[in-house]
Each structure stands twice: as structure tokens, then as C-alpha cells.
C-alpha positions in Angstrom: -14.1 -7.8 -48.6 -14.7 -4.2 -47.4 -12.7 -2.3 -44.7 -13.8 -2.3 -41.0 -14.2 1.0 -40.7 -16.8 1.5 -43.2 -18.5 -1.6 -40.9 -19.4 -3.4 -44.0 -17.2 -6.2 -43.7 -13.8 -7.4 -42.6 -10.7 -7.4 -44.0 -8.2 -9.2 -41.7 -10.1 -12.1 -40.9 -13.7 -12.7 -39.6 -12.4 -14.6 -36.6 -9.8 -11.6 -35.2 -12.2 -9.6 -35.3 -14.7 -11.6 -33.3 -11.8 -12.8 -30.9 -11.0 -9.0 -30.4 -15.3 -8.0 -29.7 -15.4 -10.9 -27.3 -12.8 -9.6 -24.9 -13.9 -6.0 -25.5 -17.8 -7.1 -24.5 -16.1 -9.1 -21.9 -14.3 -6.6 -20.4 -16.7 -3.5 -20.5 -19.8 -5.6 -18.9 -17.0 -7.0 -16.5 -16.3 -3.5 -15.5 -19.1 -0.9 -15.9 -21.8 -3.3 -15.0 -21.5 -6.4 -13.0 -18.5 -5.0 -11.0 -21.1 -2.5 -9.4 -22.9 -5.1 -6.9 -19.8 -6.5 -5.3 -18.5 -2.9 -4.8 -21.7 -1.0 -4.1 -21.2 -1.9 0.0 -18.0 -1.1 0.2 -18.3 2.6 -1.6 -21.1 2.9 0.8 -19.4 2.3 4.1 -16.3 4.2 2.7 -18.3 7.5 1.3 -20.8 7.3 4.3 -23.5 7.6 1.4 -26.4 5.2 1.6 -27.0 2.2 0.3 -29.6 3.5 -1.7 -27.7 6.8 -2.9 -25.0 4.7 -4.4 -27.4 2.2 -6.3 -29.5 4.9 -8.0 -26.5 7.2 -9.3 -26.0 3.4 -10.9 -29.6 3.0 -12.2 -29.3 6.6 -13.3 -25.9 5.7 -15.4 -27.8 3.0 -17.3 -31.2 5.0 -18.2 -29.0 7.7 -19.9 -27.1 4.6 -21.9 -30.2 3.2 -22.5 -31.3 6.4 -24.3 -28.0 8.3 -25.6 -28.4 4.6 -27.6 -30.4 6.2 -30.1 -28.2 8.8 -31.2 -25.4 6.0 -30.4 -26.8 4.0 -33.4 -27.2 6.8 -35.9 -23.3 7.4 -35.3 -22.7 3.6 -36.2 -24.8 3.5 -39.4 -23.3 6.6 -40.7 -19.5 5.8 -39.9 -19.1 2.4 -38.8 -18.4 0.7 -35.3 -14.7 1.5 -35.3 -15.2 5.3 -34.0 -18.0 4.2 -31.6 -16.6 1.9 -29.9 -13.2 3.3 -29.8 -14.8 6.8 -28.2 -16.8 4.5 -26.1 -13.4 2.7 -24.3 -12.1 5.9 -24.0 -14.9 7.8 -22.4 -15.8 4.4 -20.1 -11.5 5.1 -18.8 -12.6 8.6 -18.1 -16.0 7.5 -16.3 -14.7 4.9 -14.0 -11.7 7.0 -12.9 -14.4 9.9 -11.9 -16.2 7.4 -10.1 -13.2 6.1 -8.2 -11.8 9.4 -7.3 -15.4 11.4 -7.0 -15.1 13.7 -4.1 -18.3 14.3 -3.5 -22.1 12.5 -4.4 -23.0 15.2 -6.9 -19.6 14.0 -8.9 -20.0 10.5 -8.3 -23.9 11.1 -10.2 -22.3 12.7 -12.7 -19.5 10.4 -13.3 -22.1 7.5 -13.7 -24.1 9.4 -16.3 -20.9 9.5 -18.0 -20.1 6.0 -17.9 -24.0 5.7 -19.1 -23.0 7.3 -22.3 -20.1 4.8 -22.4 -22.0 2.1 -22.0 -24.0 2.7 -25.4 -20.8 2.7 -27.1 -19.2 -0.6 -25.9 -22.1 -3.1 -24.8 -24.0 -5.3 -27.3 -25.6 -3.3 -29.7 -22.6 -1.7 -31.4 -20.6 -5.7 -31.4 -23.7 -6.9 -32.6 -24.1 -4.3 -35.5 -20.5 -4.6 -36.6 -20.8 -8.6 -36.6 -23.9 -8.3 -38.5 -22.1 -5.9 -40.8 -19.2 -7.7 -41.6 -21.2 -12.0 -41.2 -23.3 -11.1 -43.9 -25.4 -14.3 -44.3 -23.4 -16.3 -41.4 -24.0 -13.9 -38.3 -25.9 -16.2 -36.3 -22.9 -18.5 -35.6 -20.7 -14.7 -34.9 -23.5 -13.5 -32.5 -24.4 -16.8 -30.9 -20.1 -16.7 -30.3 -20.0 -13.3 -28.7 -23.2 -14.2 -26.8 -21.8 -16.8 -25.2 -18.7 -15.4 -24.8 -20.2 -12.4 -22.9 -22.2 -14.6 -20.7 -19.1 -15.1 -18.3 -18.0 -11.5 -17.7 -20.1 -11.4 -14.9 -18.8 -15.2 -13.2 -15.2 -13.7 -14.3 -15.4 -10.2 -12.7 -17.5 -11.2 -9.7 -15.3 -13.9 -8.9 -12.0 -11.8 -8.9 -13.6 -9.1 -7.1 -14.2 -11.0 -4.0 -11.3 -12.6 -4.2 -9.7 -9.7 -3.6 -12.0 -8.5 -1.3 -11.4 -12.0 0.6 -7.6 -11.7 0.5 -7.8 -8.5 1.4 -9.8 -9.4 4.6 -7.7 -12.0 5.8 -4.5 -10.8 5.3 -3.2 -9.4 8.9 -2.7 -6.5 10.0 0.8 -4.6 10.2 1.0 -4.2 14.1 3.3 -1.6 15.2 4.5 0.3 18.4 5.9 3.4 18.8 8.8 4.8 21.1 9.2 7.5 22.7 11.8 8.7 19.9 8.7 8.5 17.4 10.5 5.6 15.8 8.3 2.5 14.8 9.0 -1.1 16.1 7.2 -4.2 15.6 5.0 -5.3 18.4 7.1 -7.9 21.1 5.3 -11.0 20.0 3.8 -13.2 22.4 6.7 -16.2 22.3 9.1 -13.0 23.9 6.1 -11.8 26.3 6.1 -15.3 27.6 9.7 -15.9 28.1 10.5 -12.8 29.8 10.9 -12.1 34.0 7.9 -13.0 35.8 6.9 -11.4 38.6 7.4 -13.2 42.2 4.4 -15.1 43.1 2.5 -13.8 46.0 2.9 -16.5 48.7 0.0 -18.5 50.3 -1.3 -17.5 53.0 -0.7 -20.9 55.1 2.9 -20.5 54.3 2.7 -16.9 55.0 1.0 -17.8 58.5 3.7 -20.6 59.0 6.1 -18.6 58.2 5.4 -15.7 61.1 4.7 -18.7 63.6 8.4 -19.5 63.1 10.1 -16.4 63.3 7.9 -15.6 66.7 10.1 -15.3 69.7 10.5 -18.2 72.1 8.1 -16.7 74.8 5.3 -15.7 72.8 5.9 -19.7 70.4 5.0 -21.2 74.0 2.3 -18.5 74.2 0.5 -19.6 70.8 -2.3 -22.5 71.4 0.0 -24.5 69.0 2.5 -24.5 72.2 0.5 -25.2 75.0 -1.6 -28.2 73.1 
């Protein structure tokens, strides 16, 4: 057996080391890739950027990953997956916290071609070079593993994205009035508007006219038609 470092092969066990790649893979499509379309509206109605803006600092992200792979796999011959994919996590941390926190579009760009270069050194190609590296002659069942394995970051991260999204949605807002003093109070609910003093209903108007007939003097009661008929 040869040292992980050198990427020649393993020597604490094949299958901790394919466990560990699977989450890794896992976890950075989860996150630099498939996260994006759930959260592209959102940091467009927040930023007040366009819809199109937002999706093409992605696009432009994954066109520099796509090429900064070249130099990316020269690295991983020379000195192994272990310093690639470790400088990869760290530099996808720094990425994705430039993306959250970008103040304006320019750094948002620019914190995507970041995470582009990230991407080159935690997505497939370095898992699949170290797997074929340290396999030998029984990769295909490793990479068919990791594969598959890989296949649900996108049902795992989409699906806990809107659920948060969801919860976030439903869950009611904290309604609050303020006094005078600048003090906050919770808002009287409805229960206590409904049980408080009513107002006095206005009275009809036939008991209103009834009423005035019967507090008319006598002479003007045997005035009104209602006294003569």
C-alpha cells in the first residue's frame, strides 16, 4: 500500500476513503452547484439585480472551473489529491461567504469566479483521479459508488432548501404595537377586541318616531292624525 498523499494508493482502508469522497462530492455539488437555482430568485428580489445578472455571474463561475481544470489536474498528478482538494474546500468557504455577504454585483461576479476555481478542486475529476489512483484494477465498483452516491446531492440540497424557504414562509409574523412610551406590546388579539365595550346601538328609526310620539304634549298627541282617527 502507498500513502494518500502521494495519490497512489491507500493506506487506511479503501472503503474510508470512499465513504469520506462521497460526502465531500456530496456536499460541494450540494452547495456550489445545485443550491444556486432555488436561491437565484430570492438573491434577485433581495439585491434588486436581475434575474439574468444573478444567473450569468453563476455561468461565469463555472466556465473559469471548467478551465482553471487544466492547471487543476497538473497540480493533482504532480502532488496528489490530498492538497487539491483540501485548498479546494477551503477556497469554496471563502467563495460562498463572498457571495453571501457581496455588497455590490461587481463582488458578487468576482466571488463566483472564485468559487469557479473551487469548483475544479472539489467536483468529480479530482475524486475520480484519486479513486482511480488508489482502486488500481477495481475502480469501476469505487467510481460507480461515488457516482451514485453524488447523484442525490442535488434531491438532498434542493429539498432542504425549500423546506426552509417553506417554513420560512408560513411561519407568522411577530405583530407588535407600539406606545406612546416607545415600549413594544403585543397586538390586542381579536378574542379581547371582541369582548370589550361595545358601542350603544343607534336606535331604529320606528322606535325613534314612537318614541317622540309619546313624549309629545297632550294637545299636540290629540293634534297628530294618530289622535283624531
Amino acid at each position: 500500500m502507498v500513502d494518500i498523499s502521494t495519490g497512489a494508493g491507500p493506506a487506511a482502508g479503501p472503503r474510508r476513503a470512499l465513504t469520506a469522497l462521497c460526502v465531500t462530492t456530496i456536499v460541494s455539488y450540494g452547495v456550489l452547484y445545485y443550491a444556486f437555482p432555488v436561491l437565484a430568485e430570492g438573491i434577485a428580489a433581495d439585491t434588486g439585480w436581475s434575474r439574468t445578472a444573478v444567473t450569468a455571474a453563476f455561468s461565469a463561475g463555472n466556465l473559469l472551473g471548467a478551465v482553471a481544470g487544466v492547471p487543476v489536474g497538473r497540480v493533482l498528478g504532480r502532488r496528489g489529491p490530498r492538497p487539491v482538494m483540501t485548498a479546494g474546500s477551503v477556497l469554496a468557504v471563502a467563495a460562498l461567504a463572498g457571495v453571501a455577504e457581496a455588497p455590490s454585483y461587481g463582488w458578487f461576479l468576482a466571488a463566483w469566479l472564485v468559487a469557479g476555481v473551487a469548483m475544479a478542486g472539489v467536483f468529480y475529476p479530482p475524486a475520480f483521479a484519486a479513486l482511480t489512483s488508489w482502486y488500481g484494477p477495481h475502480r469501476v465498483r469505487a467510481l460507480t459508488t461515488l457516482t451514485l452516491a453524488a447523484g442525490f446531492a442535488s434531491t438532498i440540497s434542493r429539498r432542504r432548501l425549500r423546506q426552509r424557504s417553506s417554513s420560512a414562509r408560513s411561519s407568522p409574523p411577530d405583530c407588535r404595537s407600539v406606545s406612546s412610551s416607545g415600549a413594544s406590546r403585543p397586538a390586542p388579539s381579536p378574542q379581547s377586541r371582541s369582548s370589550g365595550p361595545h358601542p350603544p346601538a343607534r336606535p331604529r328609526i320606528a322606535e325613534t318616531a314612537a318614541g317622540r310620539k309619546r313624549s309629545l304634549p297632550g294637545r299636540w298627541r290629540e293634534r297628530s292624525p294618530g289622535a283624531r282617527r
